[in-house]
C-alpha positions in Angstrom: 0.0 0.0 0.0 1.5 3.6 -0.6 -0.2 6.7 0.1 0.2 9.8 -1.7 -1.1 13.4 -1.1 -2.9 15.0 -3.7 -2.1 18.7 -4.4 -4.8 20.9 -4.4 -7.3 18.7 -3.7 -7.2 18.0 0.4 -6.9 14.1 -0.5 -4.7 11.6 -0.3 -4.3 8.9 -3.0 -4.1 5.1 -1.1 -3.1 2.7 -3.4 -3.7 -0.8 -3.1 -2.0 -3.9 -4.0 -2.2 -7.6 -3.0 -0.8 -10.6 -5.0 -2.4 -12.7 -6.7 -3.0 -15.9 -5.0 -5.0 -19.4 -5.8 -5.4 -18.0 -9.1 -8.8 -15.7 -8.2 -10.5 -13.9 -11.0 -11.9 -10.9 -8.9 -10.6 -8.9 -6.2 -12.8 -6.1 -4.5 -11.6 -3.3 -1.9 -14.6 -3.1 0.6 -14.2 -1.1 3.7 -15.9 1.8 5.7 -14.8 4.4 2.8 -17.7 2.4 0.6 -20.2 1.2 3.3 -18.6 -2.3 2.8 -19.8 -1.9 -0.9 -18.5 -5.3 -3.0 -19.0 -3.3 -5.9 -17.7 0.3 -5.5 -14.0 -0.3 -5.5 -13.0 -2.9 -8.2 -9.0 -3.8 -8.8 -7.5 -4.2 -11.8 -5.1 -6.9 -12.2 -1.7 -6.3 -13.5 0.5 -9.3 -13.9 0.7 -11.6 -10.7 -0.8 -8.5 -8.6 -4.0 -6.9 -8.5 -4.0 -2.9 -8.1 -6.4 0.0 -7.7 -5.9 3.9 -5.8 -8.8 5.3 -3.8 -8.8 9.0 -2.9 -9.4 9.6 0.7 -10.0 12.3 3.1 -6.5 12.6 5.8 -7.2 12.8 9.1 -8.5 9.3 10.2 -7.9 5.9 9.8 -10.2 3.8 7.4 -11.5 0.1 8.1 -11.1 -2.1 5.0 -10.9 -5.7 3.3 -10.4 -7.7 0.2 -13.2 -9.3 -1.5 -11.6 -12.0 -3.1 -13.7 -13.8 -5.8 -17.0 -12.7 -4.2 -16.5 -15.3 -1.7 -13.3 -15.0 0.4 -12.4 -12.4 3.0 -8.2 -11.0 3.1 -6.7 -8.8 4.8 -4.0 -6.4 3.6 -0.1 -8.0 5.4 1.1 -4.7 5.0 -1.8 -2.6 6.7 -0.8 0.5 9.2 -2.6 -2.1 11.5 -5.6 -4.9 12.5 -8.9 -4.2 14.5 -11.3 -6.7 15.4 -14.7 -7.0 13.7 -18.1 -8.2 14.6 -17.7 -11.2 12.6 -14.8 -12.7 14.6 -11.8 -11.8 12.3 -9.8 -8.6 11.7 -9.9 -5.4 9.5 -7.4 -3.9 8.0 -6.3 -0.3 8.8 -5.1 2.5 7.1 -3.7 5.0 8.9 -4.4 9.0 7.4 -3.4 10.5 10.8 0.4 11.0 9.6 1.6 13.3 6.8 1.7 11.5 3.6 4.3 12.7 1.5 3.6 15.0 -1.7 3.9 13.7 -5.2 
């Protein structure tokens, strides 16, 4: 994951990435940025890895998951940090709380 700020815009770009594993054909970003939406944030896949930047608002840290095939839940191994759910597993976190560097 690398986050970027965007000039001018009070955003920051979060870019996503995860391998591809078990040879999915669909991987989703669903988190509290998209109300847990399956089909808001899509990824495109690039190679062996599957890829997509989300602008978001600094200031806070954002809840999220991969969607993987529809079916199976993953979390990001390079997240800012974990948070338990309601469903007995973890979230990912992103943390917007720090500076992000400029582009």
């Amino acid at each position: 994951m690398s986050i970027q700020k965007v000039p001018g815009t009070g955003l920051c770009d979060v870019t996503f990435r995860r391998r591809t594993t078990n040879g999915e054909t669909h991987a989703a970003i669903v988190g509290d940025f998209n109300n847990w939406s399956s089909g808001d944030h899509q990824m495109t896949r690039v190679g062996d890895s599957w890829s997509l930047t989300v602008p978001l608002a600094p200031g806070r840290t954002y809840r999220f998951r991969y969607l993987i095939d529809d079916d199976r839940w993953e979390n990001d191994w390079d997240a800012d940090d974990y948070i338990d759910n309601a469903f007995g597993g973890q979230d990912s976190v992103v943390d917007l709380t720090v500076n992000p560097p400029e582009p």
